[in-house]
SESE-543446 format. One record per residue: residue number from 0; x, y, z of N, C-alpha, C in turn. Coordinates in nm, 2 decimals. Layout:
N
<r seq="NUM" n_x="X" n_y="Y" n_z="Z" ca_x="X" ca_y="Y" ca_z="Z" c_x="X" c_y="Y" c_z="Z"/>
...
***
This chain:
106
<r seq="0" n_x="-1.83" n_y="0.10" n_z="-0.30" ca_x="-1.69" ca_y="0.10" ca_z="-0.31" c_x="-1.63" c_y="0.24" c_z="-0.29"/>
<r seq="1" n_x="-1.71" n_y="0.32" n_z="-0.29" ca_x="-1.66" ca_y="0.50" ca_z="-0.27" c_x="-1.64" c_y="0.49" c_z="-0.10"/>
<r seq="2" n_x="-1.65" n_y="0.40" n_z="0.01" ca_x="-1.60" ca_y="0.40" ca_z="0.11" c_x="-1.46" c_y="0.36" c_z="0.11"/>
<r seq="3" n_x="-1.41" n_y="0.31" n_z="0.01" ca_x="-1.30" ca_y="0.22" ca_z="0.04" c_x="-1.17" c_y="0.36" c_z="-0.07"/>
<r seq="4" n_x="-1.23" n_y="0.43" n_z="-0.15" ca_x="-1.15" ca_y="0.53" ca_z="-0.23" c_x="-1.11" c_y="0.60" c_z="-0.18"/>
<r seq="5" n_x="-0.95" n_y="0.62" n_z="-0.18" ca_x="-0.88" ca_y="0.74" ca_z="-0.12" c_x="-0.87" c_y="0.87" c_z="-0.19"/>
<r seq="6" n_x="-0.83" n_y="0.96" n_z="-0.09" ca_x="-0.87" ca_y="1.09" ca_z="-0.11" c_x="-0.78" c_y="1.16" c_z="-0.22"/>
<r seq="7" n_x="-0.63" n_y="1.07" n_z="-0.19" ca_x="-0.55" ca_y="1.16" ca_z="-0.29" c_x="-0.45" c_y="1.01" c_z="-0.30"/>
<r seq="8" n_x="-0.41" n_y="1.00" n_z="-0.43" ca_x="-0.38" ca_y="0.94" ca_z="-0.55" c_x="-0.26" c_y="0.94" c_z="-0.58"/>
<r seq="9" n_x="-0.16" n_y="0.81" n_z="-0.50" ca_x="0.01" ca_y="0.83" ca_z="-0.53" c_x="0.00" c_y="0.77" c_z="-0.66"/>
<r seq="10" n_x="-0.05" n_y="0.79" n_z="-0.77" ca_x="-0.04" ca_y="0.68" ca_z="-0.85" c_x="0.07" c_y="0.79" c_z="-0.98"/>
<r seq="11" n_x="0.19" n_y="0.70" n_z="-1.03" ca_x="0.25" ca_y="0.77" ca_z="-1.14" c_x="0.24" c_y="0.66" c_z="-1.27"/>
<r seq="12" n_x="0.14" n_y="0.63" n_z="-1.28" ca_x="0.14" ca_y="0.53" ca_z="-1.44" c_x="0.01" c_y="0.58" c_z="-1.48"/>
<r seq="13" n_x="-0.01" n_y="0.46" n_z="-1.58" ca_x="-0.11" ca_y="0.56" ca_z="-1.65" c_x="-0.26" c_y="0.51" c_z="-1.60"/>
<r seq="14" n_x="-0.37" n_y="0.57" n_z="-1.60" ca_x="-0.47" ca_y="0.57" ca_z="-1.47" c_x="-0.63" c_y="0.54" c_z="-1.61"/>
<r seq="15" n_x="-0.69" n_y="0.44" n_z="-1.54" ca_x="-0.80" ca_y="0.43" ca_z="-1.61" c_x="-0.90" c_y="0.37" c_z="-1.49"/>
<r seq="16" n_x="-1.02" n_y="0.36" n_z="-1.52" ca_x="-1.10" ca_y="0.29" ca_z="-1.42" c_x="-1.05" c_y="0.17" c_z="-1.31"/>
<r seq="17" n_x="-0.98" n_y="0.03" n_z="-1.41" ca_x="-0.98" ca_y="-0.06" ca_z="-1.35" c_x="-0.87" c_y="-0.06" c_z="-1.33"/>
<r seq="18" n_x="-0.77" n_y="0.05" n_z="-1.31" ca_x="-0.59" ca_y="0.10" ca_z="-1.19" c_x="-0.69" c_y="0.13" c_z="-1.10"/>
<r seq="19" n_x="-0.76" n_y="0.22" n_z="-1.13" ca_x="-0.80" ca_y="0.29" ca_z="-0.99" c_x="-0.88" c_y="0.18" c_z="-0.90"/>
<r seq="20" n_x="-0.98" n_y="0.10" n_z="-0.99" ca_x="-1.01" ca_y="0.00" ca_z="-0.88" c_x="-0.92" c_y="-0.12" c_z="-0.83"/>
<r seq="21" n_x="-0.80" n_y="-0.13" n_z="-0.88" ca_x="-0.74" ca_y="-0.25" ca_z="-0.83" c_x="-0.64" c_y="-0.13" c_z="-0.73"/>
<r seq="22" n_x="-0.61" n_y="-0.06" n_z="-0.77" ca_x="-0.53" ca_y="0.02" ca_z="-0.65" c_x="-0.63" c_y="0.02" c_z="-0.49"/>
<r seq="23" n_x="-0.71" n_y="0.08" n_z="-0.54" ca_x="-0.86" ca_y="0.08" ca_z="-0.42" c_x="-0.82" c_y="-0.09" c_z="-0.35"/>
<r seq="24" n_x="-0.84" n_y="-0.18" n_z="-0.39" ca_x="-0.80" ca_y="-0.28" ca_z="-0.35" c_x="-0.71" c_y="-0.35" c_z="-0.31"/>
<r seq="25" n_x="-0.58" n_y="-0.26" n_z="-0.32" ca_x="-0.46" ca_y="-0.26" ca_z="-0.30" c_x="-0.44" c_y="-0.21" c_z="-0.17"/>
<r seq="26" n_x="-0.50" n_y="-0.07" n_z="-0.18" ca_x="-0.53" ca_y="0.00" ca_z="-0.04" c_x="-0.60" c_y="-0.10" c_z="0.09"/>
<r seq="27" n_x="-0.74" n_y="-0.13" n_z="0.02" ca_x="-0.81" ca_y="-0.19" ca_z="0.16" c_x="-0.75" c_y="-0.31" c_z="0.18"/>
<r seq="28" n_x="-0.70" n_y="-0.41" n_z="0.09" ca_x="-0.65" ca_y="-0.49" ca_z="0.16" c_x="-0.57" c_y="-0.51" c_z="0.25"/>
<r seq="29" n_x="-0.44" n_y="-0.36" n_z="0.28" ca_x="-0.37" ca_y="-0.39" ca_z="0.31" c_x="-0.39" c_y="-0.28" c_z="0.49"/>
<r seq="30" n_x="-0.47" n_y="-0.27" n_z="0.49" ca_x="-0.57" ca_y="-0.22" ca_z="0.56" c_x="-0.57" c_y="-0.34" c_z="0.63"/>
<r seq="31" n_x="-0.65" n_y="-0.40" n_z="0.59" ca_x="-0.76" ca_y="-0.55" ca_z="0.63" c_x="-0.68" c_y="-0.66" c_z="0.67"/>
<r seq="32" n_x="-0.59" n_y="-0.67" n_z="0.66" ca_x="-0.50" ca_y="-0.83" ca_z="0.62" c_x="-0.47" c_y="-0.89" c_z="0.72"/>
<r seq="33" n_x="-0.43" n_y="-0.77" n_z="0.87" ca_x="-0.44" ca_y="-0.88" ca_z="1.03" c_x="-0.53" c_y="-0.94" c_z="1.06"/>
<r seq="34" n_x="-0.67" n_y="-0.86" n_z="1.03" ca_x="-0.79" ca_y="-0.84" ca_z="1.10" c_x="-0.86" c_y="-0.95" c_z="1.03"/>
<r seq="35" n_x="-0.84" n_y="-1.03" n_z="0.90" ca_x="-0.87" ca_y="-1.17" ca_z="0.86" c_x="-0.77" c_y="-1.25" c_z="0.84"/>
<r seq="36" n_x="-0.65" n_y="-1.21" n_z="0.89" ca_x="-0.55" ca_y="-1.30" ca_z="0.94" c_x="-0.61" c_y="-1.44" c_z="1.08"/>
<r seq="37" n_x="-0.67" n_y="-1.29" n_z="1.15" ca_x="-0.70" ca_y="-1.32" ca_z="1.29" c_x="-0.86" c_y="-1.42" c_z="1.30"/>
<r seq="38" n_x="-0.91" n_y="-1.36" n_z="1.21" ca_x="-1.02" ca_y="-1.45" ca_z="1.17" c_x="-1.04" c_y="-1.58" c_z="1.14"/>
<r seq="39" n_x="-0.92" n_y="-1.59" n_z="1.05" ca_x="-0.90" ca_y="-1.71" ca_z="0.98" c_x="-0.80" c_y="-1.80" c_z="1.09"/>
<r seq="40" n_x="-0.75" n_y="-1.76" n_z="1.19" ca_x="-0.65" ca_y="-1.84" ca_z="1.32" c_x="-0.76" c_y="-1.91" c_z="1.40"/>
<r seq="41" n_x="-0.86" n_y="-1.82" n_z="1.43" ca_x="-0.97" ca_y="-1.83" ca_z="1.53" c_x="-1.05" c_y="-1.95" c_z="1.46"/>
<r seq="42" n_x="-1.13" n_y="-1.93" n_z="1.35" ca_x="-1.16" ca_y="-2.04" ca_z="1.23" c_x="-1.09" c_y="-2.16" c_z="1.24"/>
<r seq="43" n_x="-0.99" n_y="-2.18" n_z="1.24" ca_x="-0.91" ca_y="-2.30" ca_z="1.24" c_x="-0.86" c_y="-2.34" c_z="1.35"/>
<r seq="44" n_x="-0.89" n_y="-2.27" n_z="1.46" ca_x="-0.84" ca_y="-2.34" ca_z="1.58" c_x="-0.90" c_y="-2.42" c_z="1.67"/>
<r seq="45" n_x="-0.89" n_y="-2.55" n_z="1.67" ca_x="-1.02" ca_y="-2.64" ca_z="1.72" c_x="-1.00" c_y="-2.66" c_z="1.86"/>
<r seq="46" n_x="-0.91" n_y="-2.60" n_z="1.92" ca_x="-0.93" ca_y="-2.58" ca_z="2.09" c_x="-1.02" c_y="-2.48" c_z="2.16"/>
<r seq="47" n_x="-1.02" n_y="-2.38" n_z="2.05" ca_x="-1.15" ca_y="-2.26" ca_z="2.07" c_x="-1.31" c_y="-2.34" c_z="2.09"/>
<r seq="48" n_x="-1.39" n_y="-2.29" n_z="2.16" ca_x="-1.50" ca_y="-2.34" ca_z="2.12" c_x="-1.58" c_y="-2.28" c_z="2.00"/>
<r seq="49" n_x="-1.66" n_y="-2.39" n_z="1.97" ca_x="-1.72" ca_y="-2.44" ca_z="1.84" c_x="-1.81" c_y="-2.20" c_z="1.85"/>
<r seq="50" n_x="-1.89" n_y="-2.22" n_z="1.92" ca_x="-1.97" ca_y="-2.07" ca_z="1.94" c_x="-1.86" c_y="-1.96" c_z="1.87"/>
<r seq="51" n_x="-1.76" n_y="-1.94" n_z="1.93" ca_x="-1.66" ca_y="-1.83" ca_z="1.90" c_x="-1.59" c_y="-1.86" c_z="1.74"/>
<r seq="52" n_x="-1.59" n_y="-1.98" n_z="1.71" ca_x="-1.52" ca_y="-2.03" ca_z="1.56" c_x="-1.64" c_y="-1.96" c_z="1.47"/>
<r seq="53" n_x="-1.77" n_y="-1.98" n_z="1.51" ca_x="-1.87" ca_y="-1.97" ca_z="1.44" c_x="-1.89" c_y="-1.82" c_z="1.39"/>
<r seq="54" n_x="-1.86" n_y="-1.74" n_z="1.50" ca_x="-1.91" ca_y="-1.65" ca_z="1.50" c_x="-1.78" c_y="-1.53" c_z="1.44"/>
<r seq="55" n_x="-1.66" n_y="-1.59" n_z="1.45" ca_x="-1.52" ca_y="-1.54" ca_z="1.36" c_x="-1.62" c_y="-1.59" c_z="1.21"/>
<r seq="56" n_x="-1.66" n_y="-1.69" n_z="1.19" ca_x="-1.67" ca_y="-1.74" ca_z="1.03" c_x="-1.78" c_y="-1.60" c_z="0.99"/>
<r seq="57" n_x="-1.83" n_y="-1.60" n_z="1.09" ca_x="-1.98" ca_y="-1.54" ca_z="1.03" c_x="-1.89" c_y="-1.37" c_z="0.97"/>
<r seq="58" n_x="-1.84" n_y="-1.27" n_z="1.09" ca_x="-1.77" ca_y="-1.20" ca_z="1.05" c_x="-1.65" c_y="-1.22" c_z="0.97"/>
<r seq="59" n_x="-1.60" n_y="-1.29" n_z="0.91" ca_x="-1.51" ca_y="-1.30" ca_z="0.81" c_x="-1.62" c_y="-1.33" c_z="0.69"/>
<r seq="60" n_x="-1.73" n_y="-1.40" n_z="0.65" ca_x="-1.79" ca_y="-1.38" ca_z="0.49" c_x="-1.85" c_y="-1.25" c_z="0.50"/>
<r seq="61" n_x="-1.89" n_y="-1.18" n_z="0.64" ca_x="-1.94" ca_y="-1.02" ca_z="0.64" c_x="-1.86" c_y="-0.93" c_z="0.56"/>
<r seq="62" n_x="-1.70" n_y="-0.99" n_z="0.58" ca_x="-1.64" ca_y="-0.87" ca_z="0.56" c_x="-1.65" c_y="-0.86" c_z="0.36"/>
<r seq="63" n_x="-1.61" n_y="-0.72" n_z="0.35" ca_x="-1.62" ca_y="-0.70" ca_z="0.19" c_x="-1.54" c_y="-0.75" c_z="0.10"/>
<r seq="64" n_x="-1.54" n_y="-0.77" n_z="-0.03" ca_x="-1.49" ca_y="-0.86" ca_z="-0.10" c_x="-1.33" c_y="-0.78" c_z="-0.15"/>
<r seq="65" n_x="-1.28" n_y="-0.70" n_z="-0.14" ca_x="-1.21" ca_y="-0.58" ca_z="-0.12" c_x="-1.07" c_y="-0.68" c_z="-0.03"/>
<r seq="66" n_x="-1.13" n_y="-0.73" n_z="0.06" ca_x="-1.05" ca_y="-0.76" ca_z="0.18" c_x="-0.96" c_y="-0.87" c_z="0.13"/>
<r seq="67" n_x="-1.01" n_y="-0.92" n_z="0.03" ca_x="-0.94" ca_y="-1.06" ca_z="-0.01" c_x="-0.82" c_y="-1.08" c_z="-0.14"/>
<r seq="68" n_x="-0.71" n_y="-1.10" n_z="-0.09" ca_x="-0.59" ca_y="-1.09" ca_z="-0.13" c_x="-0.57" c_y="-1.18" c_z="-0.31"/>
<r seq="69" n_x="-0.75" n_y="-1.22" n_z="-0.31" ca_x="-0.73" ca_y="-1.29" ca_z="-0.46" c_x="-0.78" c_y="-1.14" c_z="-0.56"/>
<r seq="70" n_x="-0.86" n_y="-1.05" n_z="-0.50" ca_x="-0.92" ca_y="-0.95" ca_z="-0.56" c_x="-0.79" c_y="-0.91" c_z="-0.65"/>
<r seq="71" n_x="-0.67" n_y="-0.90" n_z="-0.60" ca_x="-0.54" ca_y="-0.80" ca_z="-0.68" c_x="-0.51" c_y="-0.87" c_z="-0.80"/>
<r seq="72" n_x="-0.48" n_y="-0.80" n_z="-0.89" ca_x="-0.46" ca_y="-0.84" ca_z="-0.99" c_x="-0.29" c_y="-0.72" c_z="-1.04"/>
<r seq="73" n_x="-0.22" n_y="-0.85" n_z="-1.09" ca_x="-0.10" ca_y="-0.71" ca_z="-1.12" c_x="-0.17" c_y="-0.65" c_z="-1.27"/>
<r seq="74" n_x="-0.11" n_y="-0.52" n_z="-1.24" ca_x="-0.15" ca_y="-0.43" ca_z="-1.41" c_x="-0.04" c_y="-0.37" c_z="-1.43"/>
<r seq="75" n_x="-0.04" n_y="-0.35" n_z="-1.60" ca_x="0.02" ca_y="-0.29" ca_z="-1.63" c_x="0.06" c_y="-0.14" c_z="-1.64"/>
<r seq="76" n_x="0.18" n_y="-0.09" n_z="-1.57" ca_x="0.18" ca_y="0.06" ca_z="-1.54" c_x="0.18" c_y="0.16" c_z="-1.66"/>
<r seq="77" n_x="0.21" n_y="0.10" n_z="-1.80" ca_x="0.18" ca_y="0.19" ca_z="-1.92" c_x="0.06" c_y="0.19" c_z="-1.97"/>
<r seq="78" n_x="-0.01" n_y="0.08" n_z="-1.97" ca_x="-0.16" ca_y="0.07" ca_z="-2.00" c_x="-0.24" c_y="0.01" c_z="-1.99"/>
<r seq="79" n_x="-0.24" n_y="-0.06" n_z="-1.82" ca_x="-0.31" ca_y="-0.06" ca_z="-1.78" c_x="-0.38" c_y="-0.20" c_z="-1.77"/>
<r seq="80" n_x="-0.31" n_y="-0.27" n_z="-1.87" ca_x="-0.34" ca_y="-0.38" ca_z="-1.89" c_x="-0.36" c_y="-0.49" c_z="-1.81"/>
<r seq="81" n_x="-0.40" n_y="-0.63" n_z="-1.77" ca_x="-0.41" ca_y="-0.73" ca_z="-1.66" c_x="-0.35" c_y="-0.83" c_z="-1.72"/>
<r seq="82" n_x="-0.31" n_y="-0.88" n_z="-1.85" ca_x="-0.30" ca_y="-1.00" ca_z="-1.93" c_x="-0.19" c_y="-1.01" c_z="-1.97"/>
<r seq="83" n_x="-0.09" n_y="-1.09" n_z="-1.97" ca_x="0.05" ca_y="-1.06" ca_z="-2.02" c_x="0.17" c_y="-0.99" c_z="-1.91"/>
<r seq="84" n_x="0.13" n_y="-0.96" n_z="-1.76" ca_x="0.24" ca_y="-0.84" ca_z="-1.68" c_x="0.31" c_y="-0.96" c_z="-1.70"/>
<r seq="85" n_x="0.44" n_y="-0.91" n_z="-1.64" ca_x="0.56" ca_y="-0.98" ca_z="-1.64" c_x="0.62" c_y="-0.88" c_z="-1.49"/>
<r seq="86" n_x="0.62" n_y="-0.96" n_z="-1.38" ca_x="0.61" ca_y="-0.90" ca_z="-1.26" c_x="0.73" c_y="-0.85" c_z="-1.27"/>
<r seq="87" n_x="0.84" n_y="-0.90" n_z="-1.31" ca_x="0.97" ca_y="-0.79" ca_z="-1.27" c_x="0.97" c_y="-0.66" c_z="-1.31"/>
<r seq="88" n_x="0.91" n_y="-0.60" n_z="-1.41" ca_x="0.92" ca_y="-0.52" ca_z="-1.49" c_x="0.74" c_y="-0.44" c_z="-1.50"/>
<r seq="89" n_x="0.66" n_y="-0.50" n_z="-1.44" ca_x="0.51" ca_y="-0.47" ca_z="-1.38" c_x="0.46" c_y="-0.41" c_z="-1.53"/>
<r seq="90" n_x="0.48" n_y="-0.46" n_z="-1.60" ca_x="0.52" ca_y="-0.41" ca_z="-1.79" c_x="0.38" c_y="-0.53" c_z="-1.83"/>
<r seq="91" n_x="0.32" n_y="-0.51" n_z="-1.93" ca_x="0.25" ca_y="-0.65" ca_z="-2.04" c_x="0.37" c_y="-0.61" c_z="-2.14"/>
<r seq="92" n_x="0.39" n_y="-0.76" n_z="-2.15" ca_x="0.45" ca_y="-0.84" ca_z="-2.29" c_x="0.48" c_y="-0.77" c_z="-2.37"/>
<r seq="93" n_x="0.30" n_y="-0.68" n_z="-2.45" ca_x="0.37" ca_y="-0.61" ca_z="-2.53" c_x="0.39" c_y="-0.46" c_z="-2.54"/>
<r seq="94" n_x="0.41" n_y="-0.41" n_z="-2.45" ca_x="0.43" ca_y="-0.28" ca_z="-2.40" c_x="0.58" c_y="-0.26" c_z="-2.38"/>
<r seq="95" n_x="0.59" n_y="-0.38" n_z="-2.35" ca_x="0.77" ca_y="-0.41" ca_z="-2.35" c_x="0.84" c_y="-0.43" c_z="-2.45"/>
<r seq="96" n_x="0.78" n_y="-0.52" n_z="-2.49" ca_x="0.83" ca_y="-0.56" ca_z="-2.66" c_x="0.84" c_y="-0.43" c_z="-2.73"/>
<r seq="97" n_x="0.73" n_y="-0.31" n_z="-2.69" ca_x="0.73" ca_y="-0.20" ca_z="-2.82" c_x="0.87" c_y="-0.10" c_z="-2.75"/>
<r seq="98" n_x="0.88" n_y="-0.10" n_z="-2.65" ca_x="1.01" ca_y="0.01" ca_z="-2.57" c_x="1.13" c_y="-0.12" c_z="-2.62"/>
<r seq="99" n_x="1.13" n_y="-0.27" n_z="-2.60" ca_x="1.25" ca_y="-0.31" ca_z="-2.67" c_x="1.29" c_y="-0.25" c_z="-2.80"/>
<r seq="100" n_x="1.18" n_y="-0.23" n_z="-2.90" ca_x="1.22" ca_y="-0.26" ca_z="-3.03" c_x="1.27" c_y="-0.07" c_z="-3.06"/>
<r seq="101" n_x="1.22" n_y="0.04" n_z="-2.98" ca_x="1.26" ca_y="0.15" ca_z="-3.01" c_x="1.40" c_y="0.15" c_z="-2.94"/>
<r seq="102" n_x="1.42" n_y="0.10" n_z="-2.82" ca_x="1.56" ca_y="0.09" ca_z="-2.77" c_x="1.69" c_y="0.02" c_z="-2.88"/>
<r seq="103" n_x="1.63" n_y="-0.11" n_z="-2.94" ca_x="1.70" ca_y="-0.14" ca_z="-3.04" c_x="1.73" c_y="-0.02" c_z="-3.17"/>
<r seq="104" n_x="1.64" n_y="0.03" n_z="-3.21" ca_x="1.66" ca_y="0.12" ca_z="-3.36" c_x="1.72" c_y="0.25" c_z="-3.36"/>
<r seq="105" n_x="1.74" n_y="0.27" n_z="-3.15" ca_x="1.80" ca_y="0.37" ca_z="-3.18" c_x="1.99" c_y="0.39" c_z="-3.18"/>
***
């Protein structure tokens, strides 16, 4: 996976192993995304012959698991969390809940 890690780190939230690996995946996916777009056209296209579908299939399960758009997981940018985001706000549940209730008391 240290092939796929970039060199320098736009990241402004808070940073622990599994940001940095879903960022990493963030990156290569979006790297990767025509190039098994195109794979996956070729794969499905039954005017192509059967040799060339085969051999798109064979390089698309080659490619790394990185490449695939289920890998992403949204997290939470305060801590990091996977369980509970709430995409508008890229927040967990209760990370939010705790900034509502200081917003309220003040």
């Amino acid at each position: 996976m240290s092939q796929f890690r970039s060199k320098k780190l736009d990241l402004s939230c808070f940073i622990n192993v599994r940001v940095l690996r879903d960022h990493t995946k963030r990156k290569v996916f979006e790297q990767y995304e025509t190039q098994r777009q195109a794979l996956r056209y070729i794969i499905r296209n039954t005017t192509l012959p059967q040799r060339a579908r085969a051999q798109a299939q064979l390089q698309l399960s080659q490619m790394h698991c990185y490449t695939r758009s289920t890998q992403i997981n949204n997290r939470c940018i305060e801590g990091g969390k996977s369980r509970g985001v709430l995409k508008d706000f890229r927040m967990a549940r209760v990370c939010l809940h705790g900034r509502y209730i200081i917003v309220i008391s003040h």
